[in-house]
MDTraj code that builds the backbone (N, CA, C; nanometers):
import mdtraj as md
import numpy as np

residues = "UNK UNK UNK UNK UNK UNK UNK UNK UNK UNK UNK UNK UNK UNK UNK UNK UNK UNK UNK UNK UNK UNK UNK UNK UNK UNK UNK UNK UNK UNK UNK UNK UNK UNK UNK UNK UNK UNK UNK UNK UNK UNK UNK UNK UNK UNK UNK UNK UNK UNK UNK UNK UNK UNK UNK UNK UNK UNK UNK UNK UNK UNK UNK UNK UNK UNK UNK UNK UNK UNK UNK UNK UNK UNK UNK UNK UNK UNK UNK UNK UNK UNK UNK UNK UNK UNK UNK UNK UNK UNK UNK UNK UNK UNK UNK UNK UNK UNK UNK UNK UNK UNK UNK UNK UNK UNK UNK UNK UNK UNK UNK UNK UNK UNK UNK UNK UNK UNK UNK UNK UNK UNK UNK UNK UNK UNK UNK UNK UNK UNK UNK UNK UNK UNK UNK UNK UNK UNK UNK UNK UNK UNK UNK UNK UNK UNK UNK UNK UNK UNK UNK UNK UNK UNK UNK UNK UNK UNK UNK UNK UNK UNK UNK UNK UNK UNK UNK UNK UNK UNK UNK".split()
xyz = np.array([
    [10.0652, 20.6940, -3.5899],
    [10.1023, 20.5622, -3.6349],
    [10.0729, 20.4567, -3.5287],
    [10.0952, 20.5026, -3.3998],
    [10.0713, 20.4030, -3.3123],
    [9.9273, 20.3622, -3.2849],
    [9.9060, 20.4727, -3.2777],
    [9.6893, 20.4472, -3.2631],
    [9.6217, 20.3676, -3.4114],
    [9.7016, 20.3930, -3.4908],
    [9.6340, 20.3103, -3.6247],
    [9.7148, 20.1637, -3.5783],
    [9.8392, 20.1016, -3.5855],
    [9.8410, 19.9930, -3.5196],
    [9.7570, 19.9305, -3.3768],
    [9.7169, 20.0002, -3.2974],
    [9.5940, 19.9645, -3.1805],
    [9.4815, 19.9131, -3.2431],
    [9.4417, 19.9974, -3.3055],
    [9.3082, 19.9698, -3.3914],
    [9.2958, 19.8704, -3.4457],
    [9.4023, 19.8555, -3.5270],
    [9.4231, 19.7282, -3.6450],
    [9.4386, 19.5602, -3.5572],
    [9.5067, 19.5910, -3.4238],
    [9.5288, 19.4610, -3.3249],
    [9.3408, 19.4965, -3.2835],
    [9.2952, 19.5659, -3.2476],
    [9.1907, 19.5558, -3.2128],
    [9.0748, 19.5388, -3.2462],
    [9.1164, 19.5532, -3.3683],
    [9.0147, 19.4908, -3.4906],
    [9.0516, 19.3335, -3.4988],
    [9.1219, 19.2829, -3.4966],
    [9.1705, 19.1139, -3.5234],
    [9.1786, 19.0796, -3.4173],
    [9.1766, 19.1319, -3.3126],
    [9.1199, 19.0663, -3.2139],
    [8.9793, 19.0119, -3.1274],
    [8.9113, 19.1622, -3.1696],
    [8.7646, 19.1267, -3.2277],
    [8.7090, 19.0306, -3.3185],
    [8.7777, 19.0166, -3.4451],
    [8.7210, 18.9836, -3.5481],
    [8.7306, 18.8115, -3.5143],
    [8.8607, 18.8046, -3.4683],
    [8.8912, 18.6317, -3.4074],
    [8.8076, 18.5799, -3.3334],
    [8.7792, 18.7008, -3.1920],
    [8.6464, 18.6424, -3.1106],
    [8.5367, 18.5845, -3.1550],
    [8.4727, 18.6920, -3.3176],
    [8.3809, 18.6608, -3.3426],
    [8.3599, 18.5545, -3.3982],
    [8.4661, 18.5095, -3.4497],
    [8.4913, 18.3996, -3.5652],
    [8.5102, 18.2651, -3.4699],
    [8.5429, 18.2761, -3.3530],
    [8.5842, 18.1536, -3.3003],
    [8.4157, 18.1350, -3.2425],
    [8.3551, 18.1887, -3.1915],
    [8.2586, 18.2213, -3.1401],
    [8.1059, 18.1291, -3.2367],
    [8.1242, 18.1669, -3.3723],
    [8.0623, 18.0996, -3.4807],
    [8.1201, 17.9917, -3.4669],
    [8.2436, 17.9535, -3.4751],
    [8.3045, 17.8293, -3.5052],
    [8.2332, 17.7134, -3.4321],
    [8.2744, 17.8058, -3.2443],
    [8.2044, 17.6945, -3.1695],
    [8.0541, 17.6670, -3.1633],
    [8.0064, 17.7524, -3.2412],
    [7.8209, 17.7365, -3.2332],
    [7.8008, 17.5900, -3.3711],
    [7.8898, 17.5964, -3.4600],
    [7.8554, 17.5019, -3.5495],
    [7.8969, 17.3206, -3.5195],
    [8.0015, 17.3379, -3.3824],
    [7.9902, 17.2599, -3.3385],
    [7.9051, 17.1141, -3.3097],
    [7.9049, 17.0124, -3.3315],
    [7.7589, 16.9322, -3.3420],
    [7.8428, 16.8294, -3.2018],
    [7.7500, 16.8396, -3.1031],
    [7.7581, 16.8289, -2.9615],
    [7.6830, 16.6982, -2.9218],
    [7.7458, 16.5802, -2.8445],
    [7.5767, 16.4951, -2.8183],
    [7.6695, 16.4436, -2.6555],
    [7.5700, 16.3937, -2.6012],
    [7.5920, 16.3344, -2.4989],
    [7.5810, 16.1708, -2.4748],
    [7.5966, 16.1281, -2.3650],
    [7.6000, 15.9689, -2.3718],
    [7.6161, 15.9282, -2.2091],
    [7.4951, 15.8737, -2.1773],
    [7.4613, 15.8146, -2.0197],
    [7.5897, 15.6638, -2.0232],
    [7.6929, 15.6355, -2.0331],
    [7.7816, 15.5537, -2.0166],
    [7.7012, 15.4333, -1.9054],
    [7.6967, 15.4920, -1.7684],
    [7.6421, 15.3801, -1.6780],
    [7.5294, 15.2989, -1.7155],
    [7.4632, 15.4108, -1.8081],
    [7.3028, 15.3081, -1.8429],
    [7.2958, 15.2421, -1.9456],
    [7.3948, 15.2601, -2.0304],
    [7.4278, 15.1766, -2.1947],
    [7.5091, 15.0644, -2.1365],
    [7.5920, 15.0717, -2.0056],
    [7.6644, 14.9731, -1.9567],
    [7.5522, 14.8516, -1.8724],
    [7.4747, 14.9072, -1.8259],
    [7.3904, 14.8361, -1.7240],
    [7.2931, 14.8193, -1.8098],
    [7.2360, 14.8271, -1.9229],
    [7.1348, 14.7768, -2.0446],
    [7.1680, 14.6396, -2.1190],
    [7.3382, 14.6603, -2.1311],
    [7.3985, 14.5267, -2.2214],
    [7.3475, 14.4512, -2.1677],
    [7.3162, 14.3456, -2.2663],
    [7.2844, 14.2273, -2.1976],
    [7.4235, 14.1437, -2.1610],
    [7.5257, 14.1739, -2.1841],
    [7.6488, 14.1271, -2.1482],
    [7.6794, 14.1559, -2.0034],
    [7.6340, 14.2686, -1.9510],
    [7.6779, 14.2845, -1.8487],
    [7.6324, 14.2313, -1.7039],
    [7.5025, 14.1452, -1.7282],
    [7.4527, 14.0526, -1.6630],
    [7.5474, 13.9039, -1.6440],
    [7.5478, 13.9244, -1.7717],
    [7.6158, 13.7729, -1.8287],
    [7.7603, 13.7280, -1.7033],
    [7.8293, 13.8972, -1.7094],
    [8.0065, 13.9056, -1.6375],
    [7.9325, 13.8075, -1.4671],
    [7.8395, 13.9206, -1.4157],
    [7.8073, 13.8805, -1.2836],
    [7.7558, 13.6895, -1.2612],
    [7.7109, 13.6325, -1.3227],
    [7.7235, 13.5463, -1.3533],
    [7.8332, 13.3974, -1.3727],
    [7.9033, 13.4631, -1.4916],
    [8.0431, 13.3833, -1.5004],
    [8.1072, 13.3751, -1.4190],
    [8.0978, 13.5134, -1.3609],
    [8.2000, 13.5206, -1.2531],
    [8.1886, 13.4314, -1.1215],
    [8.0510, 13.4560, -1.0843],
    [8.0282, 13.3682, -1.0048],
    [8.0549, 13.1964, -1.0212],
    [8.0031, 13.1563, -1.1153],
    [8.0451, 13.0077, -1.1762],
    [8.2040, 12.9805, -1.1838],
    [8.2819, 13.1254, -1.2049],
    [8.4254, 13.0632, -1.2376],
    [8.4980, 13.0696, -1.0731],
    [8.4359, 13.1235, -1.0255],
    [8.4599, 13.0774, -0.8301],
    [8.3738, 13.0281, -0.7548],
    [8.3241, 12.9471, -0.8339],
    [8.2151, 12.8833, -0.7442],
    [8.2375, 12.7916, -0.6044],
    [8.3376, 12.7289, -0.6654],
    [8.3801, 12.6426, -0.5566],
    [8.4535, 12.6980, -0.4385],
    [8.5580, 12.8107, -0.4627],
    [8.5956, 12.8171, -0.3625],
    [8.5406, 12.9315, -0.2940],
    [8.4222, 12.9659, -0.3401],
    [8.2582, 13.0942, -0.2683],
    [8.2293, 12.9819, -0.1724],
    [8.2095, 12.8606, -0.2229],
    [8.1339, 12.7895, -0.1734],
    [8.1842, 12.7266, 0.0240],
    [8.3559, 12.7329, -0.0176],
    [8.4346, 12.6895, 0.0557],
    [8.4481, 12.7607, 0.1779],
    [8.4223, 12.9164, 0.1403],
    [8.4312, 13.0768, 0.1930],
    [8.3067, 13.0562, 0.3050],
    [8.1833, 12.9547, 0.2218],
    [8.0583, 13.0197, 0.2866],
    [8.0624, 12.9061, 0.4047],
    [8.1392, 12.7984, 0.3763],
    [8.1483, 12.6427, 0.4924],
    [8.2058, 12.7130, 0.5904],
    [8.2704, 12.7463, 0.5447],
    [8.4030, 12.7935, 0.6658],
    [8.3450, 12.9350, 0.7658],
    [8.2443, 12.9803, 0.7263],
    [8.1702, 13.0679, 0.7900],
    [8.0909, 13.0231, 0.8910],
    [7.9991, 12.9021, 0.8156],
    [7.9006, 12.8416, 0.8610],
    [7.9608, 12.7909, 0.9791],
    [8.0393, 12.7335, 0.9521],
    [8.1496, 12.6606, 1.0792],
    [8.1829, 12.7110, 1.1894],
    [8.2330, 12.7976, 1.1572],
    [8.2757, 12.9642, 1.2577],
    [8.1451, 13.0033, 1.3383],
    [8.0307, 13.0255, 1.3013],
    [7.9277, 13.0526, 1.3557],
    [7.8818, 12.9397, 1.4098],
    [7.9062, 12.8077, 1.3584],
    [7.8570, 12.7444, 1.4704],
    [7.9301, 12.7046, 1.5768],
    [8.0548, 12.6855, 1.5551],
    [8.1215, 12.6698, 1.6656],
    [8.1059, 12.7857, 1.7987],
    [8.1361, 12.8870, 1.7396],
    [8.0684, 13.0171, 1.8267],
    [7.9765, 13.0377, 1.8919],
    [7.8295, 12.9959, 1.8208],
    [7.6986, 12.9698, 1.8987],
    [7.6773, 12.8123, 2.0174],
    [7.8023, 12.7345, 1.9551],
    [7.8077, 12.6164, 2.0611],
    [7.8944, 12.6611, 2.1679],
    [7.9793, 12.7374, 2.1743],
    [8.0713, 12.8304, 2.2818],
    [7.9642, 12.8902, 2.3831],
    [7.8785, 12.9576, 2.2909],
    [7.8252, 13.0325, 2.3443],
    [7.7043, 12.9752, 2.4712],
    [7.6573, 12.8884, 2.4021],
    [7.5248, 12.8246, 2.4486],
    [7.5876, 12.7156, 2.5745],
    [7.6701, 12.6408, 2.5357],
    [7.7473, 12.5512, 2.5820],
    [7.8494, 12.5895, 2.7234],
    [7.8449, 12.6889, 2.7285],
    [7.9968, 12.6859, 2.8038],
    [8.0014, 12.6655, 2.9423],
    [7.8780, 12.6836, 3.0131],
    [7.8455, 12.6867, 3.1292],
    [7.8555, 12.5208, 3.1556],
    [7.8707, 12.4352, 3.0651],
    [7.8994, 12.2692, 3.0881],
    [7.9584, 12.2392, 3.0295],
    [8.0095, 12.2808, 2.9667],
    [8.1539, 12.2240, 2.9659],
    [8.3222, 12.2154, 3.0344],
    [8.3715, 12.1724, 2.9856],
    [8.5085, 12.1657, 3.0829],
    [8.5595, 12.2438, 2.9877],
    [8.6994, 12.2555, 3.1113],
    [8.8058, 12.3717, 3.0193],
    [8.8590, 12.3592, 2.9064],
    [8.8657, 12.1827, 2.8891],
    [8.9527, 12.1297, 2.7520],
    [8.8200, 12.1228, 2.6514],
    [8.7301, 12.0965, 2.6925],
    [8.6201, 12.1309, 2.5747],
    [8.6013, 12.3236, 2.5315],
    [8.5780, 12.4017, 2.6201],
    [8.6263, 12.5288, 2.5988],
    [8.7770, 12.5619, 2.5092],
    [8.8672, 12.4920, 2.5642],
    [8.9811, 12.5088, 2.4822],
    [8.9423, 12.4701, 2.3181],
    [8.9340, 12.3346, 2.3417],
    [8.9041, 12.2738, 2.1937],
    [8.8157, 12.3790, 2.1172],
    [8.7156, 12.4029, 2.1410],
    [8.5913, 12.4802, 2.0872],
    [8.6717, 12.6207, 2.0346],
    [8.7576, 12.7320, 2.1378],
    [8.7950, 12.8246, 2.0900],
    [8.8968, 12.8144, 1.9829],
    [9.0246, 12.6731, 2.0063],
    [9.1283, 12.6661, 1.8748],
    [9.0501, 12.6400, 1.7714],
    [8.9155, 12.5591, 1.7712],
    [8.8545, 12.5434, 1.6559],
    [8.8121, 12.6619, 1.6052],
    [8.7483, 12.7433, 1.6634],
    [8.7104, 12.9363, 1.6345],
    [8.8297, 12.9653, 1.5263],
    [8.9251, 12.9900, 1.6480],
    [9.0042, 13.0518, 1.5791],
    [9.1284, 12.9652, 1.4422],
    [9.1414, 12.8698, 1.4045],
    [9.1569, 12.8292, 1.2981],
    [9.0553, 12.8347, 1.1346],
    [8.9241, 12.8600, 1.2194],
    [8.8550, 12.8891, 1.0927],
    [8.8716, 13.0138, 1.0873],
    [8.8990, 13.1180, 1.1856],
    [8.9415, 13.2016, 1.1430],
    [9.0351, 13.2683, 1.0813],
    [9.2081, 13.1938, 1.0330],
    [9.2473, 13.2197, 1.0081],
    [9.2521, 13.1638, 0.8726],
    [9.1762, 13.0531, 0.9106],
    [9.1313, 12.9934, 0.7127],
    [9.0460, 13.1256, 0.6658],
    [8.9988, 13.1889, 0.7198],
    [8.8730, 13.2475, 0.6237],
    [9.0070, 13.4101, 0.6179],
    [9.0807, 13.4007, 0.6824],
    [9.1651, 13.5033, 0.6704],
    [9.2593, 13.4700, 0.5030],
    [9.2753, 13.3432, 0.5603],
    [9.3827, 13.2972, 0.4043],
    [9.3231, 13.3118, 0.2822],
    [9.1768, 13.2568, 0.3207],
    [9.0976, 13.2173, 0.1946],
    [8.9934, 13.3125, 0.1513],
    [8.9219, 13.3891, 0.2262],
    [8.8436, 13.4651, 0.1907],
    [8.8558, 13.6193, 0.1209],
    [8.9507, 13.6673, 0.1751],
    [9.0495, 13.8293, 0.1291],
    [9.0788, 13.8131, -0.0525],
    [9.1786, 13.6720, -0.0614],
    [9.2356, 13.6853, -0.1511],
    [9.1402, 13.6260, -0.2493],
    [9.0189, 13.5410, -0.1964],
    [8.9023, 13.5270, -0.2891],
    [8.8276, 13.6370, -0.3815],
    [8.8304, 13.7418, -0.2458],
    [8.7499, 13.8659, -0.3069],
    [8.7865, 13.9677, -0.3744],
    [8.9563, 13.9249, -0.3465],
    [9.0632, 14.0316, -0.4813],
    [9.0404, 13.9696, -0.6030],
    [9.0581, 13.8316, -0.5802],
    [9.0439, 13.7686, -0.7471],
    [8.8955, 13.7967, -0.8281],
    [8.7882, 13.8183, -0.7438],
    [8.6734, 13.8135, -0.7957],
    [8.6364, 13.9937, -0.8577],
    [8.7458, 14.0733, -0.7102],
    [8.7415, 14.2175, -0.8034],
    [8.8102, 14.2249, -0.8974],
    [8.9150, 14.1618, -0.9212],
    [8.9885, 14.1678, -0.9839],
    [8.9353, 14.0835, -1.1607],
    [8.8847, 13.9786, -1.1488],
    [8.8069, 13.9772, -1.2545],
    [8.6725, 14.0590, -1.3230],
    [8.6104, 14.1387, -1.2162],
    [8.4878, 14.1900, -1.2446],
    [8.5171, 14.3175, -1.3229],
    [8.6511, 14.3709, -1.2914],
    [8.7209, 14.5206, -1.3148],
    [8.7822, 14.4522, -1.4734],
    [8.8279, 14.3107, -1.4742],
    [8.9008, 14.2667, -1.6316],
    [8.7614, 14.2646, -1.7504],
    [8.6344, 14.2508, -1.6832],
    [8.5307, 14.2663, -1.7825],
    [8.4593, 14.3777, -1.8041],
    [8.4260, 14.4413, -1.7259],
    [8.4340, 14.5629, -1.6956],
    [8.4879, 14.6502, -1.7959],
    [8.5924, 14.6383, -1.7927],
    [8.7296, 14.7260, -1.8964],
    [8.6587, 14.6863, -2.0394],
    [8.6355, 14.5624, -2.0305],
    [8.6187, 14.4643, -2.1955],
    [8.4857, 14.5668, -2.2323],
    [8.3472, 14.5664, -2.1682],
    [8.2739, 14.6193, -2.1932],
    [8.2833, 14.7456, -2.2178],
    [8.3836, 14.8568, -2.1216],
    [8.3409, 14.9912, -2.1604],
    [8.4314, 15.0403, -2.2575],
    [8.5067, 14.9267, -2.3332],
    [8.6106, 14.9194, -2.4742],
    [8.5096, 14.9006, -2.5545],
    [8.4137, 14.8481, -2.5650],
    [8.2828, 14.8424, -2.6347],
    [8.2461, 14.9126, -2.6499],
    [8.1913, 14.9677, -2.5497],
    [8.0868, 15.1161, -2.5728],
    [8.1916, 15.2462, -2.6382],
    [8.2868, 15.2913, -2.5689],
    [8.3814, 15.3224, -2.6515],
    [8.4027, 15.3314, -2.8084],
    [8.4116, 15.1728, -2.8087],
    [8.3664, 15.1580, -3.0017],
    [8.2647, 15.2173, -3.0097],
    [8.1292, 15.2168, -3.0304],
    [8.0164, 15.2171, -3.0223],
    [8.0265, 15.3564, -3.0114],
    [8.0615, 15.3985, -2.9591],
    [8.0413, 15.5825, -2.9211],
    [8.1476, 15.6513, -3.0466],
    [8.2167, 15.6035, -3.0910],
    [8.3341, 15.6563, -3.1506],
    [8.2135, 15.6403, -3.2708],
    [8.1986, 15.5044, -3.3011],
    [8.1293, 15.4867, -3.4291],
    [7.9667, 15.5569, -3.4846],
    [7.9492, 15.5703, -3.3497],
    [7.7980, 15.6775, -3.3672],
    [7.8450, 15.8130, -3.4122],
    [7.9186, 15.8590, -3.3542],
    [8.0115, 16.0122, -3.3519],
    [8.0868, 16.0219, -3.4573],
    [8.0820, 15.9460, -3.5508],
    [8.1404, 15.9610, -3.6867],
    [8.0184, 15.9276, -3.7824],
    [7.9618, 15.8219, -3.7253],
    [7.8278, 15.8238, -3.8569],
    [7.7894, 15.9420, -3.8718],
    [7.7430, 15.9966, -3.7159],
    [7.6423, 16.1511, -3.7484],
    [7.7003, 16.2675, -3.7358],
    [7.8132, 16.2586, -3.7774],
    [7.9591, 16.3837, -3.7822],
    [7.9120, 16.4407, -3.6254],
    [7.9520, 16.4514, -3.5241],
    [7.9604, 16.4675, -3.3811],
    [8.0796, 16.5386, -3.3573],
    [8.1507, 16.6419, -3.3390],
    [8.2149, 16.6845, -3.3205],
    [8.2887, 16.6480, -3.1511],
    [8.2004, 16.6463, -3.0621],
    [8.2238, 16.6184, -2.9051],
    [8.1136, 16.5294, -2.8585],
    [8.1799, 16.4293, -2.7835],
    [8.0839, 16.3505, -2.7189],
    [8.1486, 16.3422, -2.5979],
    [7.9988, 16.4051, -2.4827],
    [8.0321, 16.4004, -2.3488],
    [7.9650, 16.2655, -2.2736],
    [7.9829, 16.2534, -2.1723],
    [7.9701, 16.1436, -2.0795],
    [7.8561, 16.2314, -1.9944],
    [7.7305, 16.1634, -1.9986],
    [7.6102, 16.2888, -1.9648],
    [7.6180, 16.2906, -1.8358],
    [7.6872, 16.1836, -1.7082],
    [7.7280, 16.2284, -1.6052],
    [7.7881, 16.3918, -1.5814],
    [7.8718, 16.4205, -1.6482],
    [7.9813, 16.5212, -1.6393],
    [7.8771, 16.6661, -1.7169],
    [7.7666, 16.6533, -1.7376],
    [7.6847, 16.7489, -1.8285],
    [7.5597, 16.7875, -1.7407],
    [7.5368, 16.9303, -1.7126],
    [7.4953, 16.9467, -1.5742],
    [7.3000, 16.9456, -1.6783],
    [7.3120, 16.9655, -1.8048],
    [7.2244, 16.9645, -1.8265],
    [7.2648, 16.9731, -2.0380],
    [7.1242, 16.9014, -2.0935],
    [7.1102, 16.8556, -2.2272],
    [6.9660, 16.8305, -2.2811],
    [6.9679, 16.8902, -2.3928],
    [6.8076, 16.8453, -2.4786],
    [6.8302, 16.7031, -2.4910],
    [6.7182, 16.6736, -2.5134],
    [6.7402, 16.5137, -2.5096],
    [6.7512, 16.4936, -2.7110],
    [6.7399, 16.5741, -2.7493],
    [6.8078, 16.5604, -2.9202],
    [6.9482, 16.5127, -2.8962],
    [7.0140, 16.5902, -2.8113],
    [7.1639, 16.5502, -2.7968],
    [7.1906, 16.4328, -2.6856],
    [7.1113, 16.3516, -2.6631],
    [7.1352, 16.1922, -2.6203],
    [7.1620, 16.0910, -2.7172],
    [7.2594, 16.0538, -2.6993],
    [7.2960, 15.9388, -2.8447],
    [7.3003, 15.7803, -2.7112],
    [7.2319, 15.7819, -2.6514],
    [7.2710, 15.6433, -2.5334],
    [7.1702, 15.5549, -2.6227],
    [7.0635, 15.5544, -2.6846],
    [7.0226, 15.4430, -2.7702],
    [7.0871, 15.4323, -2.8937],
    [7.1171, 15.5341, -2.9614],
    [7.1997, 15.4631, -3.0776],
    [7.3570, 15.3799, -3.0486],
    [7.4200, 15.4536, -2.9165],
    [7.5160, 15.3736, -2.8461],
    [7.4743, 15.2403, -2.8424],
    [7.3762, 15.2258, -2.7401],
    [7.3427, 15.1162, -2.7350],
    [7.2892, 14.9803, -2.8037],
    [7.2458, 15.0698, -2.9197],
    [7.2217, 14.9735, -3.0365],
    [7.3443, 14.9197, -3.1289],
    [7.4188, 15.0147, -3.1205],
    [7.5400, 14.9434, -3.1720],
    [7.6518, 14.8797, -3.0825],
    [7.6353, 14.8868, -2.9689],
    [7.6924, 14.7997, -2.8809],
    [7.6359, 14.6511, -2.8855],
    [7.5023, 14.6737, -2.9003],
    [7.4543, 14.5247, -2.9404],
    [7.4808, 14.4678, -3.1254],
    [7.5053, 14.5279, -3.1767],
    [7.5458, 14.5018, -3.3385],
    [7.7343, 14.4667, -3.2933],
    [7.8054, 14.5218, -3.2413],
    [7.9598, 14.5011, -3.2340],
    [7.9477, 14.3373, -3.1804],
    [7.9039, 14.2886, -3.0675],
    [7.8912, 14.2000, -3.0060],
    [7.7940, 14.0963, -3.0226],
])
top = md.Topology()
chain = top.add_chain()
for i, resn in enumerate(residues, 1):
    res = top.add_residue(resn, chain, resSeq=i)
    for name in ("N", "CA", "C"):
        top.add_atom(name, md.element.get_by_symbol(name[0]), res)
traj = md.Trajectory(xyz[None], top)
């Protein structure tokens, strides 16, 4: 009795392998280059851009205050052998006040500017996202990988132009 119960688990346990085994072969599998459907949009030109225009002014303020710094520095530099101590003095508090402007102003410039580039960023790969969801249901897709993460693929199973074509139809 016991060896006919073995058998019988060992038969359905077989039989499951085989069956799961088919299951996963009917699978319909595609892949998707994410970075290059992202860097194709024409939107994603557009972010680098805005972005720049929507801090323009105070990039601009970032780049004075540099300019300044370096020259005061190169007049330190060139200069110092004639000048007096209170011109040396003057020259270095001037240094170092632009330096602490470009400390105030420049850091928290370049958080806001990551910090916007990462808010569009997000917007776009919510796009492709759509776009990938919606390809992967037109052509019944069972799994869609990120072809980074895929050490290798026929190129039948690249869906990054139909992604990409409907990333440009959503938008």
């Amino acid at each position: 009795m016991k060896q006919l119960a073995r058998q019988f688990v060992a038969t359905l346990v077989l039989g499951s392998a085989l069956v799961s085994a088919s299951a996963m072969a009917e699978q319909k599998i595609g892949v998707v280059d994410v970075q290059g459907v992202f860097q194709a949009m024409p939107q994603a030109a557009e972010i680098s851009n805005n972005i720049q225009m929507e801090f323009k002014d105070q990039i601009e303020e970032v780049n004075q205050l540099q300019k300044d710094g370096q020259f005061y520095a190169e007049r330190l530099q060139r200069d110092a052998a004639t000048m007096s101590e209170d011109e040396k003095k003057d020259l270095q508090s001037k240094i170092q006040n632009v330096r602490e402007q470009l400390a105030a102003k420049g850091q928290p410039l370049q958080q806001n500017i990551q910090r916007r580039s990462n808010e569009e960023r997000n917007k776009l790969l919510g796009l492709i996202k759509q776009a990938i969801d919606s390809v992967a249901a037109k052509e019944n897709y069972d799994l869609v990988l990120n072809s980074g993460a895929v050490a290798f693929a026929k190129d039948q199973h690249d869906l990054s132009e139909e992604v990409l074509a409907q990333v440009k139809k959503i938008n």
